[in-house]
LODODREN-465124 format. One record per residue (C-alpha): residue number from 1; residue in three letters; x, y negated, z negated. Coordinates in steps of 0.05 Angstrom, whole numbers. Each point is the difference from the previous one (the first is absolute). Layout:
# LODODREN-465124
<site seq="NUM" type="Ala" px="X" py="Y" pz="Z"/>
...
# end
This chain:
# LODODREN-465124
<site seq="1" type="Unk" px="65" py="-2060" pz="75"/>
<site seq="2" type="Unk" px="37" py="-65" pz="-17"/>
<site seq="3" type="Unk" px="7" py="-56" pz="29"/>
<site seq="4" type="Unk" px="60" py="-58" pz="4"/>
<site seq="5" type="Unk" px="21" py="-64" pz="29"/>
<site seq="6" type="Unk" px="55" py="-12" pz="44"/>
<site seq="7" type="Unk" px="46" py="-68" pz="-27"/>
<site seq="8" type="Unk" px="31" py="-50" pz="47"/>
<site seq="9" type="Unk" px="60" py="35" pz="3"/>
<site seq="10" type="Unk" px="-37" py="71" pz="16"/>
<site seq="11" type="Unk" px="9" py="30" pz="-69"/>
<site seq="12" type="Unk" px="-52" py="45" pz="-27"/>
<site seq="13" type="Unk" px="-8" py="19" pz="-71"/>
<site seq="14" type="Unk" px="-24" py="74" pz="-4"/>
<site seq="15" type="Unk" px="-64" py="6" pz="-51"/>
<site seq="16" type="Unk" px="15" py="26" pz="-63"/>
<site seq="17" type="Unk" px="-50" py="56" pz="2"/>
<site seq="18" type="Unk" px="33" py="23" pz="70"/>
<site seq="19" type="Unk" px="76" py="-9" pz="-37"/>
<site seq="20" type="Unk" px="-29" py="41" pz="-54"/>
<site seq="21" type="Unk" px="-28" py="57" pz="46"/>
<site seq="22" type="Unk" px="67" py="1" pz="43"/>
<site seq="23" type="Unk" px="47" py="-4" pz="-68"/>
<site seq="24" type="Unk" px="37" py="-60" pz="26"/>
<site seq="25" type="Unk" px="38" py="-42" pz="-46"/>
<site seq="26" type="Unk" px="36" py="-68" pz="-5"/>
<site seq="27" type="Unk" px="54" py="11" pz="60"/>
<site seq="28" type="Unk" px="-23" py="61" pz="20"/>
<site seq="29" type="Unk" px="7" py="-3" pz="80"/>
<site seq="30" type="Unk" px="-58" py="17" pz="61"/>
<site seq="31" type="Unk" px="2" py="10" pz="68"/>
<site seq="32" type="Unk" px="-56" py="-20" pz="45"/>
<site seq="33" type="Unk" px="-17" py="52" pz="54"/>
<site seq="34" type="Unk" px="-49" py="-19" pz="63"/>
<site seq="35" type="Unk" px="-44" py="59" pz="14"/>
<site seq="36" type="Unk" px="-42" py="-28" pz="49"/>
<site seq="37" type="Unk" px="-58" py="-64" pz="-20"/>
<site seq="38" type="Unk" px="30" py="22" pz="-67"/>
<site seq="39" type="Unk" px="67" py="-13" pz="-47"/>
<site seq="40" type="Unk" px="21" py="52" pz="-50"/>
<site seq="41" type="Unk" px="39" py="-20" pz="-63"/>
<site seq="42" type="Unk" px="38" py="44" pz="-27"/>
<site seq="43" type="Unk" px="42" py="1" pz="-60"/>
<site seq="44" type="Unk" px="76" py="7" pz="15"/>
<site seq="45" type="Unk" px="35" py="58" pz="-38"/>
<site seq="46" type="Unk" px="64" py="-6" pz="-17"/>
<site seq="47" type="Unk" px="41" py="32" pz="52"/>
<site seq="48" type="Unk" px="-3" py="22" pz="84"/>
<site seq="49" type="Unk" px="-47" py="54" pz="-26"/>
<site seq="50" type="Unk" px="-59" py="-51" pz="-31"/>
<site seq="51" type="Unk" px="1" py="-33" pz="72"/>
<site seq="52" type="Unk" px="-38" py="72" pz="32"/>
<site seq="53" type="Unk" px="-53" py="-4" pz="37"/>
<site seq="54" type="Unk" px="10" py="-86" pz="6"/>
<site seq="55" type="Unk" px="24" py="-6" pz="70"/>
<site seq="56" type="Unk" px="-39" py="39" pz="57"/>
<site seq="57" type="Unk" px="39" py="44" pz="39"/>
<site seq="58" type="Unk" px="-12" py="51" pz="68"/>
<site seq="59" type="Unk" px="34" py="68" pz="-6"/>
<site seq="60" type="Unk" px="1" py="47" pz="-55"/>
<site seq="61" type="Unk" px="4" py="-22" pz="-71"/>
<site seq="62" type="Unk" px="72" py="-25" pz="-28"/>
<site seq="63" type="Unk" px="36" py="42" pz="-52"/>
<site seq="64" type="Unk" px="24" py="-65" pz="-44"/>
<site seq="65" type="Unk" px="47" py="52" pz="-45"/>
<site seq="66" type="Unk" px="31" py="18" pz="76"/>
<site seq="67" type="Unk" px="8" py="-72" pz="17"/>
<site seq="68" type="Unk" px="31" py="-22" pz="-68"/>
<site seq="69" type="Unk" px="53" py="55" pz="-7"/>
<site seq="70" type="Unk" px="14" py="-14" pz="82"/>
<site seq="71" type="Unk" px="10" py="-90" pz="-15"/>
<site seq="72" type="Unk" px="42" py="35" pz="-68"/>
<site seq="73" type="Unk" px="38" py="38" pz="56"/>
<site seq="74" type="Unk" px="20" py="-60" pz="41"/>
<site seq="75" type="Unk" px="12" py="-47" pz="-56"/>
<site seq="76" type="Unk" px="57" py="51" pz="-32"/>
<site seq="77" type="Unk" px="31" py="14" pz="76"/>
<site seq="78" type="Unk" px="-4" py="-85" pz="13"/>
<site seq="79" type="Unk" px="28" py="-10" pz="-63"/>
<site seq="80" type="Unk" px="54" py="56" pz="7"/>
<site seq="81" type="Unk" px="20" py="-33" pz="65"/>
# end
């Protein structure tokens, strides 16, 4: 467990031993997830795919391959248009 400050203008600076654990780098990106009493950082990959799992959602489980060919789809027909 570490613990950090938040600054005037609601910055936090993540612990070096947590950045360490989690493999975060200078301008490496996070998202923040609320489960609950509780947030959840998690390190941002870097495409749709590194985003699983970060936003709740009802119904069965997305297949992210499905929904990137299927916006790949309608970009190419928009842009054919």
């Amino acid at each position: 467990m570490a613990e950090a400050s938040v600054s005037a203008k609601g910055q936090i600076t993540i612990p070096k031993s947590i950045r360490r654990l989690m493999g975060l780098k200078a301008k490496d990106k996070v998202v923040f997830v609320p489960d609950g009493e509780r947030i959840i950082l998690q390190p941002v990959k870097g495409d749709l795919l590194g985003l699983y799992g970060s936003v709740k959602h009802e119904g069965p489980p997305l297949d992210f391959k499905k929904v990137r060919r299927g916006a790949a789809a309608g970009m190419a027909k928009k842009t054919l248009r």
